[in-house]
C-alpha positions in Angstrom: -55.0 18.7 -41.8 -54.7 20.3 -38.7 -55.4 17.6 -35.4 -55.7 18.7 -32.0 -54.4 17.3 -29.0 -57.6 17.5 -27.2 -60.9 18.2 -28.3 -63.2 19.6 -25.4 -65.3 21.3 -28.4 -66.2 18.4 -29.7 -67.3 16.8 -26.6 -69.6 19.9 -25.8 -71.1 19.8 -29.0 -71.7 16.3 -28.5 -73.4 16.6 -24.9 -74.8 20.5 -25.1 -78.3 18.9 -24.9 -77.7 17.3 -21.5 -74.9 20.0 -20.0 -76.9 22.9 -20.9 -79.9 22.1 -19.0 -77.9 20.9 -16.0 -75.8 23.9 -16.1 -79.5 26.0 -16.4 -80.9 24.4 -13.1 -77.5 25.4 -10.8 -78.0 28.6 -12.0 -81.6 29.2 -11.6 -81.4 27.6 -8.0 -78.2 29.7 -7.1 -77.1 27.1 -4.6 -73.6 27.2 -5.8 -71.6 25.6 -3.2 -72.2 22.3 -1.9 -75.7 22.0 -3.7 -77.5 18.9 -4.2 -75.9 18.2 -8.1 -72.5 17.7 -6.0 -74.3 14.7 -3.3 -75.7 13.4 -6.6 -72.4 13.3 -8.2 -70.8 12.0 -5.3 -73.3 9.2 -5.1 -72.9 8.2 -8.5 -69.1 8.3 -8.6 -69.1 6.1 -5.5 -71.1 3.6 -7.5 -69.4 4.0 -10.6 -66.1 3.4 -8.9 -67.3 0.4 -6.8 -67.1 2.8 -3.6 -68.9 3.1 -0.8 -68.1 7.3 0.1 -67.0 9.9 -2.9 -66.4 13.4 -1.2 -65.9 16.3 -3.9 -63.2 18.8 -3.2 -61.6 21.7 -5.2 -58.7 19.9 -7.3 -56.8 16.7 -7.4 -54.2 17.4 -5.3 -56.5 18.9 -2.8 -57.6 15.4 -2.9 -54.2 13.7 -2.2 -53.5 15.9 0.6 -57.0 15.5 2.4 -56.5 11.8 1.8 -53.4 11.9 3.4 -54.3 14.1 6.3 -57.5 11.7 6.7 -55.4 9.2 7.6 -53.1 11.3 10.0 -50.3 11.4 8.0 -47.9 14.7 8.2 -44.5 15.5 10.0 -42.3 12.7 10.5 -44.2 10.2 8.3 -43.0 9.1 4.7 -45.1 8.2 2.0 -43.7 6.5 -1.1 -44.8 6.9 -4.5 -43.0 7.1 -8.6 -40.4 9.0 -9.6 -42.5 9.0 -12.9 -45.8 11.2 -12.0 -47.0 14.9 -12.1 -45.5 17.1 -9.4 -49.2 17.4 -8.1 -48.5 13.8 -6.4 -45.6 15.1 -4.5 -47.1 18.3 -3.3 -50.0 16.8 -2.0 -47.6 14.7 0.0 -45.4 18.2 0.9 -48.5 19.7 1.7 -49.8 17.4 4.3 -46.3 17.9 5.9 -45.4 14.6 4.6 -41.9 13.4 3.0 -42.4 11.9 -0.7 -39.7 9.0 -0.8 -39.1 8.4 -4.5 -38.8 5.1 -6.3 -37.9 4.3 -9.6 -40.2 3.0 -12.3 -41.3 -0.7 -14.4 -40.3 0.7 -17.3 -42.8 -1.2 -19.6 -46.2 0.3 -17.8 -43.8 3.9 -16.4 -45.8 2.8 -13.3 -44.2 1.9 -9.7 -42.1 -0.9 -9.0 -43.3 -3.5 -6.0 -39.6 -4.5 -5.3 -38.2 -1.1 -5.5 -41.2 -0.1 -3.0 -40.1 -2.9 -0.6 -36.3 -1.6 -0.7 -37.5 1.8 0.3 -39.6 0.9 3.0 -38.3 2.4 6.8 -40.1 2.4 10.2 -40.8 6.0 9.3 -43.4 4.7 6.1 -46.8 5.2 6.8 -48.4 5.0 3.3 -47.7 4.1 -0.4 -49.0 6.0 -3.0 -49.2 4.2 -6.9 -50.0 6.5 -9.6 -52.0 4.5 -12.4 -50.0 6.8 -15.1 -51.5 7.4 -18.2 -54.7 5.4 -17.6 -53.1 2.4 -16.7 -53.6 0.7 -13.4 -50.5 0.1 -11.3 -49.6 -3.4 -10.1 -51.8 -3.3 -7.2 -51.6 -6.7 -5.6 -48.2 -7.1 -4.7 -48.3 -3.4 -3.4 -51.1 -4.1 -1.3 -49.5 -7.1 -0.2 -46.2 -5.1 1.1 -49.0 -2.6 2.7 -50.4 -5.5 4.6 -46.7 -7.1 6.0 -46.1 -3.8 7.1 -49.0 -1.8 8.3 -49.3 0.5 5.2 -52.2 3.0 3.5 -52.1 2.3 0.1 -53.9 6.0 -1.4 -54.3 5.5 -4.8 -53.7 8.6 -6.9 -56.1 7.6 -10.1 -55.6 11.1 -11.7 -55.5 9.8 -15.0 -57.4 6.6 -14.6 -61.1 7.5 -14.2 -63.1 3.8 -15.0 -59.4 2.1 -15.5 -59.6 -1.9 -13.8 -56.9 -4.0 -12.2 -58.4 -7.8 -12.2 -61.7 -6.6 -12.8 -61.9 -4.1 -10.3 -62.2 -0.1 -10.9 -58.8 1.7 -9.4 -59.9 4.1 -6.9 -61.3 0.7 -4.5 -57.9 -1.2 -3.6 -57.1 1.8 -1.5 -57.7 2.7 2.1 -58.5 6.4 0.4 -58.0 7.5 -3.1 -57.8 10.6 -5.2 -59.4 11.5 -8.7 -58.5 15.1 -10.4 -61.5 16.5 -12.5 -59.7 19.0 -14.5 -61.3 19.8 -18.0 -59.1 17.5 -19.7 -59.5 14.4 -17.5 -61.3 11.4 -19.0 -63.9 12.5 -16.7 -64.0 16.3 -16.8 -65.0 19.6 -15.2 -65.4 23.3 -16.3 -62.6 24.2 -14.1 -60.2 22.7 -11.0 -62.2 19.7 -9.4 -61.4 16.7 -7.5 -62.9 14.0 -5.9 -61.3 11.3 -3.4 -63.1 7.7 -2.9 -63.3 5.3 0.2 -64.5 2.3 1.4 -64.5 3.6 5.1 -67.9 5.7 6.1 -65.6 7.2 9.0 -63.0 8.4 6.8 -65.2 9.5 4.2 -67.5 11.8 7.2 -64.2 13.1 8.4 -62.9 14.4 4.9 -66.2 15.8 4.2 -65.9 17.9 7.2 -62.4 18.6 6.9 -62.8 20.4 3.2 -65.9 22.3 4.8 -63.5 24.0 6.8 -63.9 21.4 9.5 -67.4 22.1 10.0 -70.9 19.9 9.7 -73.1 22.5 10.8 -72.3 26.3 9.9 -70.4 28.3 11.9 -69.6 24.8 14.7 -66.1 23.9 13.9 -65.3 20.0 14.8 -61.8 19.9 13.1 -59.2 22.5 11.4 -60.5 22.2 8.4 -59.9 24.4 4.7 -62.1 25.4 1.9 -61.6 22.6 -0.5 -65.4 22.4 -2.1 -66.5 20.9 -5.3 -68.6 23.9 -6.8 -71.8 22.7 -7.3 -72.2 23.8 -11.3 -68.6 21.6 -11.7 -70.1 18.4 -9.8 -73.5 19.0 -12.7 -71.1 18.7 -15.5 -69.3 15.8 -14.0 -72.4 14.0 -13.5 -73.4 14.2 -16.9 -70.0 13.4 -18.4 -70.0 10.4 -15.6 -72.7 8.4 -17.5 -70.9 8.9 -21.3 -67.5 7.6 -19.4 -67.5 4.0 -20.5 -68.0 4.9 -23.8 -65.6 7.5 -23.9 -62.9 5.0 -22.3 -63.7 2.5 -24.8 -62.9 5.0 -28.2 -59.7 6.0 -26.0 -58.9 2.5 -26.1 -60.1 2.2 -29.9 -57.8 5.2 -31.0 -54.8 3.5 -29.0 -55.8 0.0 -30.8 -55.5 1.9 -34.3 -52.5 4.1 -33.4 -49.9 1.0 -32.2 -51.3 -1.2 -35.3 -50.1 1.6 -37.6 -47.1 2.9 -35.7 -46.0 -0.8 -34.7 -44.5 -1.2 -38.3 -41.6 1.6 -37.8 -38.9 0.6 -35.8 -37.8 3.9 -34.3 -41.0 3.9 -32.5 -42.0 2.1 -28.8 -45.9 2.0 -28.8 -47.2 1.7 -25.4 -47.0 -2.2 -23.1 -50.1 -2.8 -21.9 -50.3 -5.2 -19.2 -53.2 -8.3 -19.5 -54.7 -7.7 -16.5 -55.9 -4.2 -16.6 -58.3 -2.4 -18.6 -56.3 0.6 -19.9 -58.4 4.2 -20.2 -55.8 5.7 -22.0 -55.8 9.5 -20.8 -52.7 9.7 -23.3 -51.5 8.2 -26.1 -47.4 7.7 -25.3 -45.0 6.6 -27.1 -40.8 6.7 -27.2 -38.6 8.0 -29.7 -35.1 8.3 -29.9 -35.1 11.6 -31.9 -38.4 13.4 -30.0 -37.3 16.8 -30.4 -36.8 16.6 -33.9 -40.1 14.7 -34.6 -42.0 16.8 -32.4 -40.8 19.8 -34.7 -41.6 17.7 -37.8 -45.2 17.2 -36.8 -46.0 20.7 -35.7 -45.0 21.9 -39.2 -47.7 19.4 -40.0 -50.6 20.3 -38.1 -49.7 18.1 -35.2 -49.2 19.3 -31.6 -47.8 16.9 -29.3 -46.4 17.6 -25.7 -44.1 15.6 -23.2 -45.4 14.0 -20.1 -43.3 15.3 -18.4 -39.8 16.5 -19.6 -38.1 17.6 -15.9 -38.2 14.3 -13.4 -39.5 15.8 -10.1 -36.5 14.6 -8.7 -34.8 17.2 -11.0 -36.9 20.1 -10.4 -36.2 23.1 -8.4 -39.0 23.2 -5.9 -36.9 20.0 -4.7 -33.9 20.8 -4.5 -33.8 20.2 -1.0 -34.7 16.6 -0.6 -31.6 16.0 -1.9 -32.1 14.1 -5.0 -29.7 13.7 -7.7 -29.3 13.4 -11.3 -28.9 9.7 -12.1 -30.4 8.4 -8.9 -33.7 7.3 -11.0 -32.4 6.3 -14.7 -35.4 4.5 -16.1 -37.8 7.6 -15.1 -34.7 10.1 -16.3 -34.7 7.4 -19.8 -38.2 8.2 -20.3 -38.5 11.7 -19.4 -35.7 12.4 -22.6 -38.1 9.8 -24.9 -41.6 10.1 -24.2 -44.1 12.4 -26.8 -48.0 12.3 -26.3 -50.0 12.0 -29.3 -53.4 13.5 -29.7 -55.9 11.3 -27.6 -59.1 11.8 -27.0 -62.7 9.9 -27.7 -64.0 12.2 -30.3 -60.9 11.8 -32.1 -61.6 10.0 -35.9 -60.0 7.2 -37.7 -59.0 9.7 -40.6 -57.0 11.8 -38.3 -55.1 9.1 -36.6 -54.0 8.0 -40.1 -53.2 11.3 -40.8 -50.7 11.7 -37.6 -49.4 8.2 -38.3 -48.7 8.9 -41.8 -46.9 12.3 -41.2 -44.7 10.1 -38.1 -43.9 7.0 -41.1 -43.0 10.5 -43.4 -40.7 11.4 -41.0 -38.8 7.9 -40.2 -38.7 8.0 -44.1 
């Protein structure tokens, strides 16, 4: 059998009579940037994400570094977030001018730790940034609680956590701003780079609408110094179709993570994923940790099954870093996890007979 680690094929064939039409109207009315499918996306991501304000812009990290320079944040001012998250998280901070401060992980969720956040707090901390890593929500109240004592933004960066809740509540609200990527193998999806950013605040929300516009309400009258950081209007159509088949995606994610740990719970080389009782997990990936990864990962490829690492190089480790200073050793758990994590194939479309297939092959293995 041969598995694959997404399916975005699948989910076409599945919505080709709503896409297709959608898709047909943005081109007939060539109104291809800013068009009225991207307000009507935006509006109905707002709601969907218990939101007032949902701006559209050109990619997730567009979205963290608009958020951030929203708020004012740039040269001089720190912003903490995990050691355990795509480098897009760090480079929207770098980008704003920003310094990422780095903190080590709660190893059971890979998410950020509250207490190593309040260590790394200094007068030069504007913001923190949690990451709700793999679908799951971060442990939001005792971060915004530190934001509070201190005078922090809290920007959420819910990349990977489209629909996800924390005590009932969808991520993507706790924060002051937050930022969503839409890249085609998101939960929620477009047919290219996408991003959105959400807010409770109708003044921030005006101000990063102008600001991706390149700083401009009306054409050609420049209010701020802005950049070209649109949502095309044919992406924000797709989105907007994929937005109402959400929920029901997240809940077969969660459904193919129920069948995968009761299967895989039985081997003992294997760590299935923790998944804390107060959050509704979306499950953008399946993760798990072995002690042996390169070796299994080999072993299922022969079989059919692809699998890839999120992520194997710590950003702390990376090149493009190298001159913040940060060392080998200085975050173990996230360092622990980077040499043990493999992502299984996750996504809604995928069926009960192929998880059993991938499980079996991974029991073969530990045979």
């Amino acid at each position: 059998m041969q598995v694959p680690f997404i399916d975005l094929k699948a989910q076409f064939a599945n919505l080709e009579s709503e896409l297709m039409p959608a898709i047909r109207q943005v081109l007939e009315q060539t109104n291809f940037i800013l068009g009225k499918p991207v307000e009507e996306f935006e509006k109905a991501f707002a709601a969907y994400s218990e939101c007032d304000h949902a701006i559209g812009v050109a990619s997730g990290l567009d979205a963290i570094k608009l958020a951030l320079r929203a708020l004012d944040i740039g040269p001089g001012d720190e912003v903490i977030t995990a050691a355990n998250t795509f480098i897009a998280t760090v480079l929207g901070i770098s980008a704003a001018g920003a310094k990422p401060v780095l903190v080590d992980i709660d190893e059971p969720t890979y998410n950020l730790d509250p207490k190593l956040v309040a260590a790394a707090i200094t007068p030069q901390t504007k913001a923190i940034m949690p990451v709700h890593l793999y679908g799951q929500p971060a442990d939001m109240e005792p971060l915004l609680e530190l934001a509070r004592h201190h005078g922090l933004a809290i920007i959420e960066d819910a990349s990977q956590a489209h629909g996800a809740r924390y005590q009932g509540r969808r991520v993507g609200s706790f924060g002051a701003v937050s930022a969503f990527s839409l890249y085609p193998g998101k939960n929620l999806g477009a047919y290219g780079d996408g991003g959105v950013i959400t807010t409770r605040n109708p003044e921030l929300a005006e101000k990063i609408a102008v600001m991706r516009n390149y700083g401009s309400k009306v054409k050609y009258y420049h209010l701020l110094k802005g950049e070209n950081s649109r949502l095309d209007t044919l992406h924000a159509a797709v989105c907007g179709v994929k937005l109402k088949h959400l929920d029901e995606g997240n809940a077969k994610r969660r459904e193919n993570a129920r069948l995968y740990t009761e299967k895989l719970s039985t081997i003992p080389e294997i760590r299935t994923p923790f998944i804390r009782p107060d959050v509704e997990h979306v499950f953008h990936l399946y993760v798990i940790r072995v002690p042996d990864r390169e070796n299994l990962m080999a072993y299922l490829k022969d079989k059919g099954v692809p699998t890839i690492i999120h992520y194997p190089i710590p950003i702390h480790l990376q090149e493009a870093y190298q001159d913040e200073g940060w060392t080998a050793g200085q975050f173990p758990l996230t360092e622990k996890c980077a040499d043990e994590i493999v992502s299984l194939p996750m996504f809604p479309e995928l069926s009960p007979e192929q998880i059993d297939y991938v499980t079996d092959c991974i029991a073969d293995y530990y045979k």
